[in-house]
PyMOL CGO cylinders between C-alpha atoms (Angstrom):
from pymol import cmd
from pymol.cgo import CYLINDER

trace = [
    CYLINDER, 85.01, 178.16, 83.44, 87.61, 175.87, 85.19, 0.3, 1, 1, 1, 1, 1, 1,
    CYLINDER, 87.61, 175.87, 85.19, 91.37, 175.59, 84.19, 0.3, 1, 1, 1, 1, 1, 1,
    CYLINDER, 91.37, 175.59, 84.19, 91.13, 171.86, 84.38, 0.3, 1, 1, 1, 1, 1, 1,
    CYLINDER, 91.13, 171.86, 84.38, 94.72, 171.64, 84.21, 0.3, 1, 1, 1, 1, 1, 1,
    CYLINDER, 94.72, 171.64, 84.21, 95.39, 173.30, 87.84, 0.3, 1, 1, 1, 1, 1, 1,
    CYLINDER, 95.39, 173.30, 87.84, 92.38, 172.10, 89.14, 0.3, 1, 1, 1, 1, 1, 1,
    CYLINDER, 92.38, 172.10, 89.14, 93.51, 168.41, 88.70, 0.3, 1, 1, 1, 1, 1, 1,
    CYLINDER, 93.51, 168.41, 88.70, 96.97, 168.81, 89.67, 0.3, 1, 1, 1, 1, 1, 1,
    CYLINDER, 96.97, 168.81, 89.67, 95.76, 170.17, 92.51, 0.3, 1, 1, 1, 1, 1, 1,
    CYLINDER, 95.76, 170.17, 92.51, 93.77, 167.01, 93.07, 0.3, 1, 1, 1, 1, 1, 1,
    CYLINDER, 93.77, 167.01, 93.07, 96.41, 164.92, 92.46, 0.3, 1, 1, 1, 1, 1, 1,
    CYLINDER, 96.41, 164.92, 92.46, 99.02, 167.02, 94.60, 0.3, 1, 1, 1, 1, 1, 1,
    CYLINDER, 99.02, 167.02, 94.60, 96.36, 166.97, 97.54, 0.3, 1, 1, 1, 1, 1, 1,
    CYLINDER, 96.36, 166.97, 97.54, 96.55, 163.17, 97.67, 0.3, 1, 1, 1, 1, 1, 1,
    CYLINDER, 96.55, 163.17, 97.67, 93.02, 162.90, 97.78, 0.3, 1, 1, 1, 1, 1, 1,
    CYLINDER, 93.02, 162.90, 97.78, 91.04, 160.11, 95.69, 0.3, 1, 1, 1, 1, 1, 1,
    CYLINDER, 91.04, 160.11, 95.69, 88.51, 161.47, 93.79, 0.3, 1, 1, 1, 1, 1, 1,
    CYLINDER, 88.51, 161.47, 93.79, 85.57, 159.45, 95.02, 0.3, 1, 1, 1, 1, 1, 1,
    CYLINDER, 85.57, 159.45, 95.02, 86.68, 160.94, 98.16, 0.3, 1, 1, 1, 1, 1, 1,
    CYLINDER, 86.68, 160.94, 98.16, 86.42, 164.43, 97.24, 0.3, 1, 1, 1, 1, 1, 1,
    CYLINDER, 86.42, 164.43, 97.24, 82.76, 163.39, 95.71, 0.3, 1, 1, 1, 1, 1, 1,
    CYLINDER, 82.76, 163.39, 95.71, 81.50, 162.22, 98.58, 0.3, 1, 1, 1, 1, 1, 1,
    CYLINDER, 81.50, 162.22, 98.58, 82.75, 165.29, 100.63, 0.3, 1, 1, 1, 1, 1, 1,
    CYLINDER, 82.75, 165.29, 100.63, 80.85, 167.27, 98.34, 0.3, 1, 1, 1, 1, 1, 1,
    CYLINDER, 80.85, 167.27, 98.34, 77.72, 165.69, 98.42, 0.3, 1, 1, 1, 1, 1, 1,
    CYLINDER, 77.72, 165.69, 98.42, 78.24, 164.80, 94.86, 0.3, 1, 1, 1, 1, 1, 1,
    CYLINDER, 78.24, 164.80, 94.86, 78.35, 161.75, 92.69, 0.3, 1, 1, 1, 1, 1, 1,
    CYLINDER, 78.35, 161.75, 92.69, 81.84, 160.57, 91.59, 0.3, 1, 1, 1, 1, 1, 1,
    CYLINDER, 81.84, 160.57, 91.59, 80.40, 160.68, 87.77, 0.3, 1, 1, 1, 1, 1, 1,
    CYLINDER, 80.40, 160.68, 87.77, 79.03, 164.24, 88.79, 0.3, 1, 1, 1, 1, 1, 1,
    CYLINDER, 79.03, 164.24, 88.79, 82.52, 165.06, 90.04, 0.3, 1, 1, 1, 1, 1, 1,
    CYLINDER, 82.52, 165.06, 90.04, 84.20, 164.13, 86.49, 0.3, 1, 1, 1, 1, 1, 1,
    CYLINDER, 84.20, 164.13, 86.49, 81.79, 165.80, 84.56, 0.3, 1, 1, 1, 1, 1, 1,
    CYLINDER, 81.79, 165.80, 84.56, 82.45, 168.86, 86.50, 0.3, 1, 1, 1, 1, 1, 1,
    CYLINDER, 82.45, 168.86, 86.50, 86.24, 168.09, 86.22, 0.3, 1, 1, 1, 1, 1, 1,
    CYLINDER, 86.24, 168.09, 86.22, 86.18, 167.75, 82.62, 0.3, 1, 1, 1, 1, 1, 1,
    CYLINDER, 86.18, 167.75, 82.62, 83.81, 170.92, 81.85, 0.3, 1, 1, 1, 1, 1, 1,
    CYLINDER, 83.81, 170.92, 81.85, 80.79, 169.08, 80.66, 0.3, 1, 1, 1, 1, 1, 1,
    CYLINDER, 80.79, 169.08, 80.66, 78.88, 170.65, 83.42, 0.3, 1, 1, 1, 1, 1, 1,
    CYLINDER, 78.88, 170.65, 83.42, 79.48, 174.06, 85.79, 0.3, 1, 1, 1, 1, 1, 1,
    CYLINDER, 79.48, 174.06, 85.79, 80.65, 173.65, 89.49, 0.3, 1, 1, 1, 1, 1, 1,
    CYLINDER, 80.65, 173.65, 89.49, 78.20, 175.47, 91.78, 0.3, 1, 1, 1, 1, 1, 1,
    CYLINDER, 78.20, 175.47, 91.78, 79.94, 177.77, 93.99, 0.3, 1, 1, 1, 1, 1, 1,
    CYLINDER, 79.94, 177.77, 93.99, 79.25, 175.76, 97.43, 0.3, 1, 1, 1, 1, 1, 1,
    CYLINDER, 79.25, 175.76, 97.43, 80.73, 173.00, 95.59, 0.3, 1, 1, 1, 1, 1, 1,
    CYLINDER, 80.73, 173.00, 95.59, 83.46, 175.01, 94.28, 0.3, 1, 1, 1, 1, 1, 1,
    CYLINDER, 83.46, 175.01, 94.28, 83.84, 176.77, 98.08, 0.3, 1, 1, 1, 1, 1, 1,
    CYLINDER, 83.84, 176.77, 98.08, 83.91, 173.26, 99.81, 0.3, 1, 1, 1, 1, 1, 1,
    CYLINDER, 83.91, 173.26, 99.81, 86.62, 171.71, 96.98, 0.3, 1, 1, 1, 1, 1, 1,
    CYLINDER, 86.62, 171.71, 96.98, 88.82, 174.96, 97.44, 0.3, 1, 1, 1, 1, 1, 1,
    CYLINDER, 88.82, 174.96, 97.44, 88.84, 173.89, 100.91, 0.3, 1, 1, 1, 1, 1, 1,
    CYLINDER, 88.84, 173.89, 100.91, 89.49, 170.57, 101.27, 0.3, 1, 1, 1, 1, 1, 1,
    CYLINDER, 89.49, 170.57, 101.27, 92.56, 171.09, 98.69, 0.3, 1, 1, 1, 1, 1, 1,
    CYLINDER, 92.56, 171.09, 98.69, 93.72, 173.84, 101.13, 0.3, 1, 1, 1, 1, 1, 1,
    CYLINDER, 93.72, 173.84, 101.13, 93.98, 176.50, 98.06, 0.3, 1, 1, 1, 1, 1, 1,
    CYLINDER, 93.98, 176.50, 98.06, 94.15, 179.72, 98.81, 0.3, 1, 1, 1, 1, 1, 1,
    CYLINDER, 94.15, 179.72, 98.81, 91.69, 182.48, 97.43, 0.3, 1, 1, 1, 1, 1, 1,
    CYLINDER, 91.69, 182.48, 97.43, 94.48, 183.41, 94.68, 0.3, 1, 1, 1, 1, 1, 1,
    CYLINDER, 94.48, 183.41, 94.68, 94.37, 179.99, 93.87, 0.3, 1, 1, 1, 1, 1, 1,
    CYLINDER, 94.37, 179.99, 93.87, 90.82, 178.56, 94.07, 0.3, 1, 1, 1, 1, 1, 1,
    CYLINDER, 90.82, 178.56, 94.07, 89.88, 182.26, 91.70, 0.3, 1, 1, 1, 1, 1, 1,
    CYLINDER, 89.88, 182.26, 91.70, 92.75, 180.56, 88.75, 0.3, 1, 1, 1, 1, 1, 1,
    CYLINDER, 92.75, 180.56, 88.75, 91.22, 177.36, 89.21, 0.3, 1, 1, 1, 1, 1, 1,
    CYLINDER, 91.22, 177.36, 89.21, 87.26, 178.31, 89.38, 0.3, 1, 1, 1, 1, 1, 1,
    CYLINDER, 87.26, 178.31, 89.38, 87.02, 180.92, 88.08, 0.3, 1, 1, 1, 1, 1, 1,
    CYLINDER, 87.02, 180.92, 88.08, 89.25, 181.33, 84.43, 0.3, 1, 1, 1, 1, 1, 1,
    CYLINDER, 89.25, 181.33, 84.43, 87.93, 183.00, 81.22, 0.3, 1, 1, 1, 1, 1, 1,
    CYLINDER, 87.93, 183.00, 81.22, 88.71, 181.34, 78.62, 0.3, 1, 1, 1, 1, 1, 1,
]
cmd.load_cgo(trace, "trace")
């Protein structure tokens, strides 16, 4: 499960648009927000690929991806 609270401020920190970040992951924007909300799972390529475009490290892509809540 994602902590949608880091997640997004790491969005919003990276100065990325979100439609942006869709594309880059092969994604639809609604796709993306679903995701982003937890109505649906990130894959791990997906999750991978967004870790990397935000620049997080490992420490941080596991407390965004990967929380149990």
């Amino acid at each position: 499960m994602i902590d949608q609270n880091r997640l997004n401020a790491q969005i919003q920190a990276s100065g990325y648009k979100k439609k942006y970040l869709a594309r880059a992951l092969g994604i639809s924007a609604a796709t993306l927000y679903s995701r982003l909300r937890g109505q649906s799972e990130f894959r791990l390529g997906e999750a991978q690929r967004l870790g990397f475009l935000l620049g997080l490290s490992e420490e941080e892509q596991a407390r965004c991806f990967w929380t149990l809540k």
